[in-house]
ZADO-1210 file (C-alpha; in nm, 4 decimals, padded with zeros to 6 digits):
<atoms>
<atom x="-03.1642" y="-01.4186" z="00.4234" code="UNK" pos="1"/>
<atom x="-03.0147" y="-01.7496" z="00.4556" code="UNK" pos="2"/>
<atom x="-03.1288" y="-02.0231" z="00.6973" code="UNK" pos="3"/>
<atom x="-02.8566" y="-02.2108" z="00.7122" code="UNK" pos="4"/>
<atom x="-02.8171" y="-02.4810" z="01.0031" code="UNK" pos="5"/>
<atom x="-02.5810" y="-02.4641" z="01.2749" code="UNK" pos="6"/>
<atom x="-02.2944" y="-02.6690" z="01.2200" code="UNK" pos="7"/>
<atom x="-02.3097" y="-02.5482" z="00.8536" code="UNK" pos="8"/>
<atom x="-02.2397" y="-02.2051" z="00.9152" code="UNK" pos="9"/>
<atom x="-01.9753" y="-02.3137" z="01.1672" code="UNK" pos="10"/>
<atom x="-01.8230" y="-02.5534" z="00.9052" code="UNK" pos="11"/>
<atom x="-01.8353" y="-02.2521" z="00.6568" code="UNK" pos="12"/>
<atom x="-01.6956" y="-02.0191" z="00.9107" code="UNK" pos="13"/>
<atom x="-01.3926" y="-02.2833" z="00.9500" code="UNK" pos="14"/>
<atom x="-01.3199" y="-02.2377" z="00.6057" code="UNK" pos="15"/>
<atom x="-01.2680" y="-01.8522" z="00.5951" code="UNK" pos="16"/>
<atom x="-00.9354" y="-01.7205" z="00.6176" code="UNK" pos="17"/>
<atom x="-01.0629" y="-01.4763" z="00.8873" code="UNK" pos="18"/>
<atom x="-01.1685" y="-01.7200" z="01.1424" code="UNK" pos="19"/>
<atom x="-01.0656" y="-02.0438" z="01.0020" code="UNK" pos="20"/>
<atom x="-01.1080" y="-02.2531" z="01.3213" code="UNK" pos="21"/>
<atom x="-01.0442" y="-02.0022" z="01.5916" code="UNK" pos="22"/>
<atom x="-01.3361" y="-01.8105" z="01.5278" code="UNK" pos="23"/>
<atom x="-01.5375" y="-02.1476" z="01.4039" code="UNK" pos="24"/>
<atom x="-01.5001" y="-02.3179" z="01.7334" code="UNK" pos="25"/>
<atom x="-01.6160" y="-02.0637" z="02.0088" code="UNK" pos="26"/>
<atom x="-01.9103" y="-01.9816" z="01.7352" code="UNK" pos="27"/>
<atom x="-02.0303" y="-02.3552" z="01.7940" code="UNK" pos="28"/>
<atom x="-02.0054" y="-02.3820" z="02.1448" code="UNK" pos="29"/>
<atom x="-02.0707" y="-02.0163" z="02.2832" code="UNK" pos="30"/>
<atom x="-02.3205" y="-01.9335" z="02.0140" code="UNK" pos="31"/>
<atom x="-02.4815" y="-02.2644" z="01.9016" code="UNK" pos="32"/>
<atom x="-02.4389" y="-02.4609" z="02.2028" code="UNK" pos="33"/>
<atom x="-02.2752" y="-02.7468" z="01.9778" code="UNK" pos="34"/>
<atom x="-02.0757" y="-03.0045" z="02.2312" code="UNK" pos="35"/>
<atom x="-01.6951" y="-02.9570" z="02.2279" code="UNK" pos="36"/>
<atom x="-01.6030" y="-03.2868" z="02.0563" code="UNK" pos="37"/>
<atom x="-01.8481" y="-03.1707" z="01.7923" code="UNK" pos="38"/>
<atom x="-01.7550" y="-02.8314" z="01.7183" code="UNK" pos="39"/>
<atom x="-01.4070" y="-02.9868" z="01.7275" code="UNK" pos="40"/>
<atom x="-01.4644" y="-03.2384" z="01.4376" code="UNK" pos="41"/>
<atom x="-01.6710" y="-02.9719" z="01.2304" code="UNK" pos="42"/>
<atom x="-01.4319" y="-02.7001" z="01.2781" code="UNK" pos="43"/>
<atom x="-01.0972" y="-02.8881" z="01.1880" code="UNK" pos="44"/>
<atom x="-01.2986" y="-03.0402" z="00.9010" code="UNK" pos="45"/>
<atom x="-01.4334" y="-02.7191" z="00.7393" code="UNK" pos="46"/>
<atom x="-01.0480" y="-02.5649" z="00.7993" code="UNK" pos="47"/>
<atom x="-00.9018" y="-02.8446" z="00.5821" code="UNK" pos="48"/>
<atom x="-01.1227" y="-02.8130" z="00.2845" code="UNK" pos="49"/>
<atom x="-00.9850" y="-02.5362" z="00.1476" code="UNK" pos="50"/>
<atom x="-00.5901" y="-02.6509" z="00.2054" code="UNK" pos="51"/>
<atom x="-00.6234" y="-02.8945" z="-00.0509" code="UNK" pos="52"/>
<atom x="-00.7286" y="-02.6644" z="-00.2960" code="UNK" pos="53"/>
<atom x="-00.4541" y="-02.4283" z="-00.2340" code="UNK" pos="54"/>
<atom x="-00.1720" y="-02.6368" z="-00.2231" code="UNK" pos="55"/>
<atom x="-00.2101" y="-02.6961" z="-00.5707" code="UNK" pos="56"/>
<atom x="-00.3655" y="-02.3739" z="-00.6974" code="UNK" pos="57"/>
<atom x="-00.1695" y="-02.1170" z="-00.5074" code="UNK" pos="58"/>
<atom x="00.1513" y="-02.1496" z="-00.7488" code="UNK" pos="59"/>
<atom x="-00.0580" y="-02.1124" z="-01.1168" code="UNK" pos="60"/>
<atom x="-00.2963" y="-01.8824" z="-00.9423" code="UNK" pos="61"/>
<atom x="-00.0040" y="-01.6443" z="-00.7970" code="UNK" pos="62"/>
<atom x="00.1658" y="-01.6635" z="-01.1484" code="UNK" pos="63"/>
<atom x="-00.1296" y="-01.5502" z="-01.3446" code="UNK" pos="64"/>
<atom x="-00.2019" y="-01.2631" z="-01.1288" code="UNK" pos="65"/>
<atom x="00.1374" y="-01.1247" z="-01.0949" code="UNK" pos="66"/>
<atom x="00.0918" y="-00.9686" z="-01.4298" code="UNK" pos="67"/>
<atom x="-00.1627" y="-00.7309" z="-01.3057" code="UNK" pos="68"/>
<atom x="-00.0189" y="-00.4465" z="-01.0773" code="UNK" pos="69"/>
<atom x="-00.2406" y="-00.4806" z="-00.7847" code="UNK" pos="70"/>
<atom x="-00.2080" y="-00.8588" z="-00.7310" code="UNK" pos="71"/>
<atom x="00.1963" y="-00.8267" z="-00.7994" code="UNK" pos="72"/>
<atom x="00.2385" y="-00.5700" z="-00.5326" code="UNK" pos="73"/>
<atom x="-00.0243" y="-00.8048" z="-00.3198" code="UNK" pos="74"/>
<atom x="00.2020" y="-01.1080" z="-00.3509" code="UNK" pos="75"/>
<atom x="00.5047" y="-00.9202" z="-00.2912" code="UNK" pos="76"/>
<atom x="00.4051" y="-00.7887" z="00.0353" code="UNK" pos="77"/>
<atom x="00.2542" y="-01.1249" z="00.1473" code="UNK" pos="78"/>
<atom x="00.5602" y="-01.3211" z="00.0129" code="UNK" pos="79"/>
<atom x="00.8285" y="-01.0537" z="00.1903" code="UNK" pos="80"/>
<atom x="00.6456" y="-01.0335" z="00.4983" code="UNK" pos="81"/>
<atom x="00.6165" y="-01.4308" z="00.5327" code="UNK" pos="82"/>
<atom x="01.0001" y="-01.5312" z="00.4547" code="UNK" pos="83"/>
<atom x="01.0729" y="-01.2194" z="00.7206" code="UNK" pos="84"/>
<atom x="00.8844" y="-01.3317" z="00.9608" code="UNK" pos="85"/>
<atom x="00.9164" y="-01.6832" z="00.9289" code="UNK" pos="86"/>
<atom x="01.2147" y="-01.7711" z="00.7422" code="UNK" pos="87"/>
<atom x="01.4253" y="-01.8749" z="01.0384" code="UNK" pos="88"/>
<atom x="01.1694" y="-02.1011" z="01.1810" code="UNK" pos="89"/>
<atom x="01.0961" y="-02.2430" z="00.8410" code="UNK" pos="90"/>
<atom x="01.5021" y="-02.2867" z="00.7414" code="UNK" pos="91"/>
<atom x="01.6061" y="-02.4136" z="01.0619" code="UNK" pos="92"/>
<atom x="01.2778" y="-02.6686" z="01.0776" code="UNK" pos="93"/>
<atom x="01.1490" y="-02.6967" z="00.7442" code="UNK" pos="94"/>
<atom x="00.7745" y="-02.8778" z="00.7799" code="UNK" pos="95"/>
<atom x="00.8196" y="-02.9157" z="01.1519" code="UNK" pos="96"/>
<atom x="00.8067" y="-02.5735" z="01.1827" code="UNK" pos="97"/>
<atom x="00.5256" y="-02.5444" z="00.9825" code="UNK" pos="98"/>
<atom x="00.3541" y="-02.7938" z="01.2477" code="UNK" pos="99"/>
<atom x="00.3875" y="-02.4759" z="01.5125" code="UNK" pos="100"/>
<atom x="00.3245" y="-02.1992" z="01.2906" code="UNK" pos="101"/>
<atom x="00.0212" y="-02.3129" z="01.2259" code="UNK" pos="102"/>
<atom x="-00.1208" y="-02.5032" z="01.5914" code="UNK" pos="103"/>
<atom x="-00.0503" y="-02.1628" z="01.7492" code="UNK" pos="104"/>
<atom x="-00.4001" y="-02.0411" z="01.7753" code="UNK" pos="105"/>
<atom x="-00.3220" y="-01.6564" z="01.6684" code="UNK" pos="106"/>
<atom x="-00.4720" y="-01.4214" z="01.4197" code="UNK" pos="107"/>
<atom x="-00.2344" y="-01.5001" z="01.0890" code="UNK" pos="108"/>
<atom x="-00.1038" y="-01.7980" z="01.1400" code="UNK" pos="109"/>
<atom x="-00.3665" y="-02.0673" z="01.0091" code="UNK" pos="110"/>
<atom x="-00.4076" y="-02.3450" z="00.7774" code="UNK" pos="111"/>
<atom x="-00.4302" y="-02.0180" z="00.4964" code="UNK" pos="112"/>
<atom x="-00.0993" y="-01.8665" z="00.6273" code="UNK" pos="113"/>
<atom x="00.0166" y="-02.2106" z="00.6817" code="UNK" pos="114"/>
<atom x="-00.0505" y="-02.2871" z="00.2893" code="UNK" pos="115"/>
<atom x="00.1502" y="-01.9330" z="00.2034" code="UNK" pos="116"/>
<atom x="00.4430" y="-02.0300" z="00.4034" code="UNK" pos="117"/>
<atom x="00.4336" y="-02.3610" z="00.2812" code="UNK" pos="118"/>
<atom x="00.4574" y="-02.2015" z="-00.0663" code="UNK" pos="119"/>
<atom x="00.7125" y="-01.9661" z="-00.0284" code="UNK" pos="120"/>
<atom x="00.9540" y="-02.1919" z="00.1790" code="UNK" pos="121"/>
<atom x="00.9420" y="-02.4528" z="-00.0522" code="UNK" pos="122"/>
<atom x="00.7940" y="-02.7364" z="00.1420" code="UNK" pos="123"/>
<atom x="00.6562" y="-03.0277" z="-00.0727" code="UNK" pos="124"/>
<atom x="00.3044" y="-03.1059" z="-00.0705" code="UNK" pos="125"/>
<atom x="00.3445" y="-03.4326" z="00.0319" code="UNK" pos="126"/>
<atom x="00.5147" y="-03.2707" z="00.3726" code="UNK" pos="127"/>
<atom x="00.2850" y="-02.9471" z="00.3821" code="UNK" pos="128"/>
<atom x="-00.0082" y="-03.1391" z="00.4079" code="UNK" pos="129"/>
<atom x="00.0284" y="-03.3362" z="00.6810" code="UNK" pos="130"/>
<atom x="00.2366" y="-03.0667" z="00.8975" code="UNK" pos="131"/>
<atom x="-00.0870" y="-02.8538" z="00.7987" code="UNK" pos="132"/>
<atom x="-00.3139" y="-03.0752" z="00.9774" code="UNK" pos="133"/>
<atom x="-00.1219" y="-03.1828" z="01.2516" code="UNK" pos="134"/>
<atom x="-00.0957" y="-02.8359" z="01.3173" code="UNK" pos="135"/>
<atom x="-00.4536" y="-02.7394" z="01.2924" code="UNK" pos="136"/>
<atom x="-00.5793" y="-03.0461" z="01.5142" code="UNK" pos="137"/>
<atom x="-00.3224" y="-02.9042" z="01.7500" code="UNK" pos="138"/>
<atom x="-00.5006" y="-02.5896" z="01.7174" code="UNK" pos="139"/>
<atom x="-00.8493" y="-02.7277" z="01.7565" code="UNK" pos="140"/>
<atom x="-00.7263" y="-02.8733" z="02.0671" code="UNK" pos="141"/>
<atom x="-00.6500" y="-02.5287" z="02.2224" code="UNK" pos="142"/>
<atom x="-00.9090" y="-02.3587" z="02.1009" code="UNK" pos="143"/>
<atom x="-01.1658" y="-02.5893" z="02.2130" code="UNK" pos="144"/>
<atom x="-01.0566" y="-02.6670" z="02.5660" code="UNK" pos="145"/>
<atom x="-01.0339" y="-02.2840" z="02.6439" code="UNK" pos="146"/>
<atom x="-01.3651" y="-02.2261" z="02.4667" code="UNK" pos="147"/>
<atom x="-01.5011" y="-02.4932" z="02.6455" code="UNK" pos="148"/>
<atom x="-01.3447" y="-02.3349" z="02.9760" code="UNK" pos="149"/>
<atom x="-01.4546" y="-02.0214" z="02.8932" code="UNK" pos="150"/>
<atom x="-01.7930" y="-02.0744" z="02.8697" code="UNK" pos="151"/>
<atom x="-01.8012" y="-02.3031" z="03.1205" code="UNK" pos="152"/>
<atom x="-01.6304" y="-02.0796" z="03.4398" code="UNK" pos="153"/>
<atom x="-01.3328" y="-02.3383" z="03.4293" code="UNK" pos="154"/>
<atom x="-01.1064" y="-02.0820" z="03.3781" code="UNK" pos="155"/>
<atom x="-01.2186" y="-01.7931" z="03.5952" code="UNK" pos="156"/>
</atoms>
């Protein structure tokens, strides 16, 4: 259907809030046979673009929608279930915590989830930005040495 190159559908894959960059990374190396320091770059890349964008549109987007049923109950759940889970972390560190939320490489707790908590806690752009990324090369890190590992019988 699509015959999209290699390190474009990684780069795209980065950006999903899916597999942001833990899905993105063992796709370039296990699947496309990208080099780690490669994959790296792309990945981390393609997981930033979208963090931009939603530090500044997640507030008037989530205000909009919360006057249609579906999306109000939607945002409730997401915004309940992030201060529950993360509201110590976030009170007791503020953007720091932020930093490890989102450089543990685990399902849920991305850039994306990194942006949400970011929201919901508070934390000004101008701090949620750069925690974001610090986090997410932290991330990239992991992910890529133990894809890199994995694929290569380092680890067995």
């Amino acid at each position: 259907m699509f015959d999209l190159p290699p390190r474009m559908i990684v780069f795209i894959a980065a950006m999903l809030p899916f597999t942001e960059l833990r899905g993105a990374i063992p796709l370039a190396i296990g699947q496309y046979s990208i080099n780690p320091a490669e994959a790296f770059a792309i990945a981390v890349a393609g997981n930033l673009v979208p963090v931009v964008a939603l530090l500044y549109l997640l507030g008037p987007v989530e205000r909009r929608l919360r006057f249609i049923g579906v999306f109000d109950r939607f945002f409730q759940w997401l915004f309940d279930r992030t201060r529950r889970k993360h509201s110590e972390r976030m009170d007791r560190y503020g953007a720091l915590g932020l930093v490890t939320f989102v450089a543990i490489p685990l399902p849920v707790t991305g850039a994306w989830t990194g942006v949400a908590a970011a929201y919901v806690f508070g934390i000004k752009k101008r701090y949620a930005f750069p925690a974001i990324t610090a986090g997410v090369l932290i991330a990239g890190v992991v992910v890529t040495l133990a894809t890199y590992g994995a694929v290569n019988g380092v680890m067995s």
